[in-house]
C-alpha positions as a Markdown table, in Angstrom:
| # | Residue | x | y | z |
|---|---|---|---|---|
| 1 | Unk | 20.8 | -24.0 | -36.5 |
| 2 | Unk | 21.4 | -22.0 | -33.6 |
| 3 | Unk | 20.2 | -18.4 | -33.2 |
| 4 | Unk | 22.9 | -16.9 | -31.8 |
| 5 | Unk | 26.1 | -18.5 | -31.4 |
| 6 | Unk | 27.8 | -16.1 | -28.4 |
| 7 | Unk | 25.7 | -14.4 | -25.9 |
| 8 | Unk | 26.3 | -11.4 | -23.9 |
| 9 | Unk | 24.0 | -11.2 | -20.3 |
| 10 | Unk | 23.7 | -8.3 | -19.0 |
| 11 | Unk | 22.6 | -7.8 | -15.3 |
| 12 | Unk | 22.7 | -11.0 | -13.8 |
| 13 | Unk | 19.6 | -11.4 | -11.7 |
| 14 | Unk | 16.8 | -12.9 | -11.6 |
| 15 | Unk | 15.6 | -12.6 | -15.2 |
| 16 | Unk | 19.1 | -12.7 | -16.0 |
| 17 | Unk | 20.4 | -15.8 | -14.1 |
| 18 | Unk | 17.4 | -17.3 | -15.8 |
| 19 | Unk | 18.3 | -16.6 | -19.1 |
| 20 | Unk | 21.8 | -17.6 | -18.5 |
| 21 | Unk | 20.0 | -21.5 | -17.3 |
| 22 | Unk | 17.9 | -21.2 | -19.6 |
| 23 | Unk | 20.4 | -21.2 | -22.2 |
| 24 | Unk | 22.7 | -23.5 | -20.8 |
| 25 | Unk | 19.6 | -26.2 | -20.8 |
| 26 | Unk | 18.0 | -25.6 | -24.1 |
| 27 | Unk | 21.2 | -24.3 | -26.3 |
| 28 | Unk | 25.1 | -26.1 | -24.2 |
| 29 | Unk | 26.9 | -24.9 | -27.0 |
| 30 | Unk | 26.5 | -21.2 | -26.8 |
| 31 | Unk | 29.1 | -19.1 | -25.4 |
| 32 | Unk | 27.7 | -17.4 | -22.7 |
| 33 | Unk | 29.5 | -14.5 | -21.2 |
| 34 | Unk | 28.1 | -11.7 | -18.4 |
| 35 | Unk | 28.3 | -8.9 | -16.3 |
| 36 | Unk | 26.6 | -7.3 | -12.9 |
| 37 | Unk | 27.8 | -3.9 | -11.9 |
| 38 | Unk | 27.4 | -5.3 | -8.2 |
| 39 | Unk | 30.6 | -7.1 | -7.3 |
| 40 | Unk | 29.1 | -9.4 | -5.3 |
| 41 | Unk | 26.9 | -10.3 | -8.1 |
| 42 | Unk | 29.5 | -11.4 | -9.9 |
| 43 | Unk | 31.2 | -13.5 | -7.6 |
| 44 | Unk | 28.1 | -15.3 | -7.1 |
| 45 | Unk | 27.9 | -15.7 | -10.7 |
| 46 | Unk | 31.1 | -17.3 | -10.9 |
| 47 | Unk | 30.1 | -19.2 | -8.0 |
| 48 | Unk | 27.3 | -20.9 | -9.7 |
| 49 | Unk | 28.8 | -21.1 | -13.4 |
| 50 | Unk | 26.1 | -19.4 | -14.8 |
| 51 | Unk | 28.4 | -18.5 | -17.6 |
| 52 | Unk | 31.8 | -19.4 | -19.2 |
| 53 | Unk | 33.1 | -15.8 | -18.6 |
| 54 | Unk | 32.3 | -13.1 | -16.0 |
| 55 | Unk | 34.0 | -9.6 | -16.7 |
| 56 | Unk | 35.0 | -7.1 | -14.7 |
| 57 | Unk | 34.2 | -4.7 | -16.9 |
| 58 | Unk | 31.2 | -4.4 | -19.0 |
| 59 | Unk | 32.6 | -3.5 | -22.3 |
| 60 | Unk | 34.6 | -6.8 | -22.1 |
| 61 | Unk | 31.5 | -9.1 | -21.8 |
| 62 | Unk | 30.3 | -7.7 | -25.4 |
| 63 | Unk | 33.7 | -7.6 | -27.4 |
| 64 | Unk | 32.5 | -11.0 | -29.5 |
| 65 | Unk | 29.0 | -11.3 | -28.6 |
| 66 | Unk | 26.4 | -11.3 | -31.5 |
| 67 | Unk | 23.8 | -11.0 | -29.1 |
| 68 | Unk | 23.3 | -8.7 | -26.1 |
| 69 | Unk | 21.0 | -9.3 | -23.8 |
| 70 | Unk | 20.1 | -6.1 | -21.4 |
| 71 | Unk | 18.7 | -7.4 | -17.9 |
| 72 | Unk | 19.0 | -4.2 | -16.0 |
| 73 | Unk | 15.8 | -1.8 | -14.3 |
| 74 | Unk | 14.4 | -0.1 | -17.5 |
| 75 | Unk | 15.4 | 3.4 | -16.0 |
| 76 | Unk | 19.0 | 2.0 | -16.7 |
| 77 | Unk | 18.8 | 0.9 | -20.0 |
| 78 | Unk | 19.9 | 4.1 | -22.2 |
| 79 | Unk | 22.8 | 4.5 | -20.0 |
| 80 | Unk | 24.3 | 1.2 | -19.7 |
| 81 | Unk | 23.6 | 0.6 | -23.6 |
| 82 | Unk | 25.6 | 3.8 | -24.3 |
| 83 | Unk | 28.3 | 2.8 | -22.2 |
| 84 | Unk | 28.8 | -0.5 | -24.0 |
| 85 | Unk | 28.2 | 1.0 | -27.8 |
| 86 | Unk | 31.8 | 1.3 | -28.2 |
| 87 | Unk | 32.5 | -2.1 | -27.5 |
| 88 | Unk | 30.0 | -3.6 | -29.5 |
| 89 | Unk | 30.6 | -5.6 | -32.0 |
| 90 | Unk | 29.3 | -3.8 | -35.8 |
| 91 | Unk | 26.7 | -6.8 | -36.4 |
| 92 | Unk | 25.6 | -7.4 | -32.8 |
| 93 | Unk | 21.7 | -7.5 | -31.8 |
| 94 | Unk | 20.6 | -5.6 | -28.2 |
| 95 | Unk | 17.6 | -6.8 | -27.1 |
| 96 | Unk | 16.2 | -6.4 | -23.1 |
| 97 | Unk | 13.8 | -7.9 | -20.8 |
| 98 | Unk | 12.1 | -4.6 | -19.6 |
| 99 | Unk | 8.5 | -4.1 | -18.9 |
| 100 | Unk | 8.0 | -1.1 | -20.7 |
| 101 | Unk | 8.9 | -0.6 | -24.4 |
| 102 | Unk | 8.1 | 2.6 | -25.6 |
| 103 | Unk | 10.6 | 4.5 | -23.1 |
| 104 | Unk | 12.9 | 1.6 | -23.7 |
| 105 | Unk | 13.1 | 1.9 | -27.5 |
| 106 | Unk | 13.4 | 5.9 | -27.1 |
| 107 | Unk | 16.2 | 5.1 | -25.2 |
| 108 | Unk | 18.0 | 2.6 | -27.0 |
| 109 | Unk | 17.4 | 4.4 | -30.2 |
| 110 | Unk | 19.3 | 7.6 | -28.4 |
| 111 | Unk | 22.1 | 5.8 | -27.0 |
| 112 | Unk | 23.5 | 3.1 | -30.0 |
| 113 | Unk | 21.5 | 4.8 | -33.1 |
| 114 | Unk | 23.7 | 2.6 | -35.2 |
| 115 | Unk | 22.9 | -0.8 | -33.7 |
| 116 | Unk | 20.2 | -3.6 | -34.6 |
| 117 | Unk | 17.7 | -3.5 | -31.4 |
| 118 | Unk | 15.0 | -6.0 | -30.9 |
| 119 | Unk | 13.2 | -4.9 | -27.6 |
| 120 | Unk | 11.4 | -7.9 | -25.4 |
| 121 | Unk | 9.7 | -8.5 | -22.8 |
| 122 | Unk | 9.8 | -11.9 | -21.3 |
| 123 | Unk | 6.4 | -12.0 | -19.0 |
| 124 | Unk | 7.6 | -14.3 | -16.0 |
| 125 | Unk | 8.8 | -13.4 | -12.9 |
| 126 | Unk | 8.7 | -13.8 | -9.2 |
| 127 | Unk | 9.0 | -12.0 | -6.0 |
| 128 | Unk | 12.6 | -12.8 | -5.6 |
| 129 | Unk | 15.5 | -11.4 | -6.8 |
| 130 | Unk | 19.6 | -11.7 | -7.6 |
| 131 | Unk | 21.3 | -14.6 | -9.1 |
| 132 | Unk | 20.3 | -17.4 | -6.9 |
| 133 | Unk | 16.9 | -17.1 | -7.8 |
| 134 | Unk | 16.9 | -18.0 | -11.2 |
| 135 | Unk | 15.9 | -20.8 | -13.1 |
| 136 | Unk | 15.8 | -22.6 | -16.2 |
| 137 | Unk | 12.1 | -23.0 | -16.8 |
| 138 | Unk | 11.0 | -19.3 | -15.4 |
| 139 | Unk | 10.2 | -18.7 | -19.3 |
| 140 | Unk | 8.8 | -22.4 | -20.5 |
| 141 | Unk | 4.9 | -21.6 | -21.4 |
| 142 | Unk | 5.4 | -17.9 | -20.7 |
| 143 | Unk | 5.0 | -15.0 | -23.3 |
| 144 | Unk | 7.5 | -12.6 | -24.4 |
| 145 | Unk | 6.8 | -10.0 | -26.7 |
| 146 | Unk | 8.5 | -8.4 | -29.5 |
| 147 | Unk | 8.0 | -4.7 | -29.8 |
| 148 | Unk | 10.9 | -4.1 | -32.8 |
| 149 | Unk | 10.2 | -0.7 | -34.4 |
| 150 | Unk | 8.1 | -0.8 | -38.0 |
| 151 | Unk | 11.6 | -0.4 | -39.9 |
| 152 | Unk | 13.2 | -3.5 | -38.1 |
| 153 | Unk | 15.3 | -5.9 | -39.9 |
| 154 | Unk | 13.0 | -8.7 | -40.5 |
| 155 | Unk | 15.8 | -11.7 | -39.7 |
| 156 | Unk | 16.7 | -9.6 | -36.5 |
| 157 | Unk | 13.3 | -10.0 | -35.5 |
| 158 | Unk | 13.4 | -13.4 | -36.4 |
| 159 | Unk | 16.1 | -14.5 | -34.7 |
| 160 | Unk | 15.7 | -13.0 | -31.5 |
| 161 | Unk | 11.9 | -14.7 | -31.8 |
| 162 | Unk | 14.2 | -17.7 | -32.5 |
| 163 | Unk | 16.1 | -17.5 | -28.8 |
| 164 | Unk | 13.2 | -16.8 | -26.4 |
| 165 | Unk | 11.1 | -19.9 | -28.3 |
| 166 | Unk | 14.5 | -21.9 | -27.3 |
| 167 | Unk | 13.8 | -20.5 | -23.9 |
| 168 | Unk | 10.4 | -22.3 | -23.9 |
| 169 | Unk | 8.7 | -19.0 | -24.3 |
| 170 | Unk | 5.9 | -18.0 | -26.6 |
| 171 | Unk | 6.6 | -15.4 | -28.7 |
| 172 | Unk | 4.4 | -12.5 | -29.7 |
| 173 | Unk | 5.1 | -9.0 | -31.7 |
| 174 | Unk | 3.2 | -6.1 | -31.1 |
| 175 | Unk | 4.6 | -1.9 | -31.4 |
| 176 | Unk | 5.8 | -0.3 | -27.7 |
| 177 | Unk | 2.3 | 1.7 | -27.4 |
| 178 | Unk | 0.4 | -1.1 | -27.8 |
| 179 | Unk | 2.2 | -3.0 | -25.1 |
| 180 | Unk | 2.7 | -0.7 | -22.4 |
| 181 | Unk | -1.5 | -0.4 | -22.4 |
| 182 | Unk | -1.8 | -3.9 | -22.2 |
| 183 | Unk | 0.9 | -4.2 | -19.3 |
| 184 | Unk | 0.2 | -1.2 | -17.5 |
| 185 | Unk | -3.7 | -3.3 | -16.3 |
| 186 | Unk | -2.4 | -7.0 | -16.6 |
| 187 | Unk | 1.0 | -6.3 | -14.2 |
| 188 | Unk | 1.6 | -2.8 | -13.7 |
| 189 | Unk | -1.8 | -1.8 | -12.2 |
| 190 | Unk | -1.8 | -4.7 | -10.4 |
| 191 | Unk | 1.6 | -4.5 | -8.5 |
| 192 | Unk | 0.5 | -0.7 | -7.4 |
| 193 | Unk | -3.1 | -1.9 | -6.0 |
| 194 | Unk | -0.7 | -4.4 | -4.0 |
| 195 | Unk | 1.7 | -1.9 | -2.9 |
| 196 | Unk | -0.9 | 0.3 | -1.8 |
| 197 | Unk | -2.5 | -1.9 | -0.1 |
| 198 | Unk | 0.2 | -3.5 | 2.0 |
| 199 | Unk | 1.3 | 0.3 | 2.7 |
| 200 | Unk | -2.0 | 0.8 | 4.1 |
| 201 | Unk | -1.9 | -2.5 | 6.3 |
| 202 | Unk | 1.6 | -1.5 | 7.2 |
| 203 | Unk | 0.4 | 1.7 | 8.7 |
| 204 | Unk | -2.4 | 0.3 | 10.4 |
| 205 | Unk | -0.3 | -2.9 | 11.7 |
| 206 | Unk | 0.7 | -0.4 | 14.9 |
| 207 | Unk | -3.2 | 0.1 | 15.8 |
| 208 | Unk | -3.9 | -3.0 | 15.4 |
| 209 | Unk | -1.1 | -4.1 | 17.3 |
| 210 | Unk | -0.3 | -6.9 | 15.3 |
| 211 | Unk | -3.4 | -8.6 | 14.1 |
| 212 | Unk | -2.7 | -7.2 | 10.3 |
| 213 | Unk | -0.3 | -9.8 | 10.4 |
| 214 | Unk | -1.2 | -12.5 | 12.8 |
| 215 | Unk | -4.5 | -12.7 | 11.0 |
| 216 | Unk | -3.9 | -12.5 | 7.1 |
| 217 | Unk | -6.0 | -14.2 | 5.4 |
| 218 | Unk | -4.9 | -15.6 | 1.5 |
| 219 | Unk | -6.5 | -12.3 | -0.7 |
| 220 | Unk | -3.7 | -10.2 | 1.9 |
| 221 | Unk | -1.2 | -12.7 | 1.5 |
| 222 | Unk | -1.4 | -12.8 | -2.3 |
| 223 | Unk | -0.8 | -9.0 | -2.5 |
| 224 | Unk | 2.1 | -9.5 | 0.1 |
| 225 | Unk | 4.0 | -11.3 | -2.5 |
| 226 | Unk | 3.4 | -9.3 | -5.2 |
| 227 | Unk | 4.5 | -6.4 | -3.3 |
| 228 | Unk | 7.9 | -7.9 | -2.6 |
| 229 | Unk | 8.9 | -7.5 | -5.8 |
| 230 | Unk | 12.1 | -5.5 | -6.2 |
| 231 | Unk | 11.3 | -2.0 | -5.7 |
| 232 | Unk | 14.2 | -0.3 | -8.1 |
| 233 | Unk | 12.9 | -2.2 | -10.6 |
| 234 | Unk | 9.3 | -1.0 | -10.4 |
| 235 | Unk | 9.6 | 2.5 | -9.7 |
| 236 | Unk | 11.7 | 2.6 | -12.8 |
| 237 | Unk | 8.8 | 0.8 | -14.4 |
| 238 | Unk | 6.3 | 3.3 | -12.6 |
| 239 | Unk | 8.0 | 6.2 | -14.3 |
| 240 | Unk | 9.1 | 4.9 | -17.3 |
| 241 | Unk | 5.3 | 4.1 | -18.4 |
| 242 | Unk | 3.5 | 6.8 | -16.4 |
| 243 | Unk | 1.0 | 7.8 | -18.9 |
| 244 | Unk | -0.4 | 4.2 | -20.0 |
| 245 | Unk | -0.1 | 3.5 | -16.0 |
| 246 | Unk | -2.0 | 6.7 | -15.5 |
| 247 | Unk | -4.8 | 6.1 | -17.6 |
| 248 | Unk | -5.6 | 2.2 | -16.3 |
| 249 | Unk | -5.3 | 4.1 | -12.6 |
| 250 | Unk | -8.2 | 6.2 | -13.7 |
| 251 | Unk | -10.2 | 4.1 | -14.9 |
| 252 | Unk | -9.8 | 1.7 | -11.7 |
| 253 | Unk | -10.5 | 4.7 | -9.9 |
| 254 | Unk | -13.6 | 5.0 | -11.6 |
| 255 | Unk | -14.7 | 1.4 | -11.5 |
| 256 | Unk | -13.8 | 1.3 | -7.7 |
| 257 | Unk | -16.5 | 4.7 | -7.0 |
| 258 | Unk | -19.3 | 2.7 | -8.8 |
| 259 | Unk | -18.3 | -0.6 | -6.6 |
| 260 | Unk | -18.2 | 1.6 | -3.7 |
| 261 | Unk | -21.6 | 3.2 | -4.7 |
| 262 | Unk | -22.7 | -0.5 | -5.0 |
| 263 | Unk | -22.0 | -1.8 | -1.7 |
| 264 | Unk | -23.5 | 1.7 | -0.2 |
| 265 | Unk | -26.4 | 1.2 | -1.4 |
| 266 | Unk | -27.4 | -2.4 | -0.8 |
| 267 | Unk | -26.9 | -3.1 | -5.2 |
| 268 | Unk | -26.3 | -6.8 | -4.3 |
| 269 | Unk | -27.1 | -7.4 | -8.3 |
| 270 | Unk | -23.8 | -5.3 | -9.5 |
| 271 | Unk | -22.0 | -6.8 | -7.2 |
| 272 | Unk | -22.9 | -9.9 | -8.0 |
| 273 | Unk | -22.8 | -9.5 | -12.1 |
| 274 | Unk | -19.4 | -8.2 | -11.5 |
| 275 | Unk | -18.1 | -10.9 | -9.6 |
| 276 | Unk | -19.4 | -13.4 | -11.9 |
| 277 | Unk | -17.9 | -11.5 | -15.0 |
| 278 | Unk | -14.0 | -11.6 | -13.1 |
| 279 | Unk | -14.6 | -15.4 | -11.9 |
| 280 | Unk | -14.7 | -16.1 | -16.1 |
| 281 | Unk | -11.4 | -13.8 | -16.5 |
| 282 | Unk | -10.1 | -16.3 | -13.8 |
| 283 | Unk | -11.3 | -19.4 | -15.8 |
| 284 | Unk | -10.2 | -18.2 | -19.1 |
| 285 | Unk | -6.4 | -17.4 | -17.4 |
| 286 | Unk | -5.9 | -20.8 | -16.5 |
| 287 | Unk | -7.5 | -22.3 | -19.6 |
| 288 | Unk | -4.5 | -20.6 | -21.6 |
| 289 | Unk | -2.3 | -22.2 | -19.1 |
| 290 | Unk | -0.9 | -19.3 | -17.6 |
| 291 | Unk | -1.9 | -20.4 | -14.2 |
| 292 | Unk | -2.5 | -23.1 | -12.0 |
| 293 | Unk | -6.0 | -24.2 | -11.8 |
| 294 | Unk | -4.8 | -26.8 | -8.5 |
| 295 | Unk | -6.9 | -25.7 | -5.5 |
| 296 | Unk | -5.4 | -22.9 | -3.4 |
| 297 | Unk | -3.1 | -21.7 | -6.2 |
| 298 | Unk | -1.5 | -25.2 | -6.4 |
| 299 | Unk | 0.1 | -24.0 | -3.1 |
| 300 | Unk | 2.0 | -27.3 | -1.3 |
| 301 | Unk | 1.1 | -28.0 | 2.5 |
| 302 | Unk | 3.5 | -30.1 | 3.1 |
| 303 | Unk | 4.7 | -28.7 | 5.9 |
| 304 | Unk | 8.5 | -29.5 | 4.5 |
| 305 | Unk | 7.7 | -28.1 | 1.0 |
């Protein structure tokens, strides 16, 4: 038996042009309908026939929906949920795709007290972005976490489990707190080293007078594409988990002085003991299958791939 029966999408970008191919592949009879507050968005949507019914209007893509799925920036969430409450149907279940849940559920809680939420966090992505870039499998082997509040309707937790595992995702529960910590050094950290950085390449790119680029070796290039990443979307994820996000930038900050100290100094045994201890995080990451252990990233050089 299917989870849901009539699904509501939306935002219709990446994550949730995914979701609506997603569904489409693993669940054809499910009446998919959606919404983008871009109207180009939309037309592209109907373009592509990501789903049975694009509104106009918001409010009209949740009339008969008994689930809503929220694919906007997190900074959004609280006011495009309260927008919608009156339209919702009484038994309906939100759930989102945000990257930070303890600011989400505050907000959802605010803005349709009244409703069944299931926050989640599908953990796949690329660099790109709108509804052109999505696609069925961005969730198949991925995680997405569960972060329903400790008074949560057990079956609404259940079902909602239910969808992203007919997604191909794996599914894991954990509270808000917990997972913002986690996220903030496995993704969030992360993106703001490689934003930094490139900002730092980008200002030196005029001095150099081009070689930044010319010459950019694969460790520059990875960061590059992280950094393209669609910048409404993380500064609202910036802001929305500053204090988590604060306290993994300290303690990088901390662990980058004693690396610095290191190299100063001539300590060729930290450095090497750390390098040895990240080349098993590496291992370990691709032993779980959540990477590709091909050489060079499984990266085609084809040169028409």
């Amino acid at each position: 038996m299917l989870p849901f029966a009539r699904v509501a999408i939306v935002g219709l970008g990446l994550i949730g042009s995914s979701v609506a191919r997603a569904v489409r592949q693993s669940m054809p009879t499910v009446r998919l309908s959606g919404y983008d507050a871009d109207p180009a968005v939309r037309d592209t949507a109907i373009r592509l026939g990501l789903v049975d019914d694009v509104a106009d209007q918001a409010g009209a893509a949740v009339t008969d929906a008994d689930l809503v799925v929220l694919c906007v920036p997190v900074g959004a969430i609280g006011a495009v949920a309260g927008d919608l409450a009156a339209d919702m149907p009484a038994d309906v279940i939100v759930t989102d795709v945000g990257s930070c849940k303890t600011e989400v559920a505050r907000a959802l809680a605010e803005a349709i007290p009244t409703v069944t939420v299931v926050p989640a966090h599908p953990v796949a992505g690329t660099e790109r972005s709108g509804p052109e870039a999505g696609f069925a499998t961005l969730f198949a082997g991925r995680w997405c976490i569960l972060t329903p509040a400790a008074d949560a309707e057990p079956l609404a937790v259940a079902r909602v489990g239910e969808f992203w595992r007919r997604l191909g995702a794996d599914v894991e529960v954990m509270t808000p707190e917990h997972h913002d910590r986690v996220l903030a050094v496995t993704s969030h950290l992360p993106h703001l080293i490689a934003y930094s950085i490139v900002g730092t390449a980008s200002d030196l790119e005029a001095v150099t007078e081009s070689e930044v680029i010319k010459y950019s070796a694969g460790g520059f290039r990875d960061f590059t594409r992280i950094a393209a990443s669609d910048p409404t979307m993380w500064r609202d994820v910036f802001l929305s988990n500053r204090e988590a996000v604060l306290e993994m930038l300290g303690r990088f900050s901390e662990d980058l002085a004693q690396l610095q100290r290191a190299i100063r100094w001539g300590d060729g045994d930290a450095l090497f003991d750390l390098f040895t201890r990240t080349r098993a995080i590496r291992r370990s990451i691709v032993e779980q299958g959540q990477d590709d252990a091909r050489e060079d990233f499984g990266r085609s050089h084809d040169p028409a791939g």
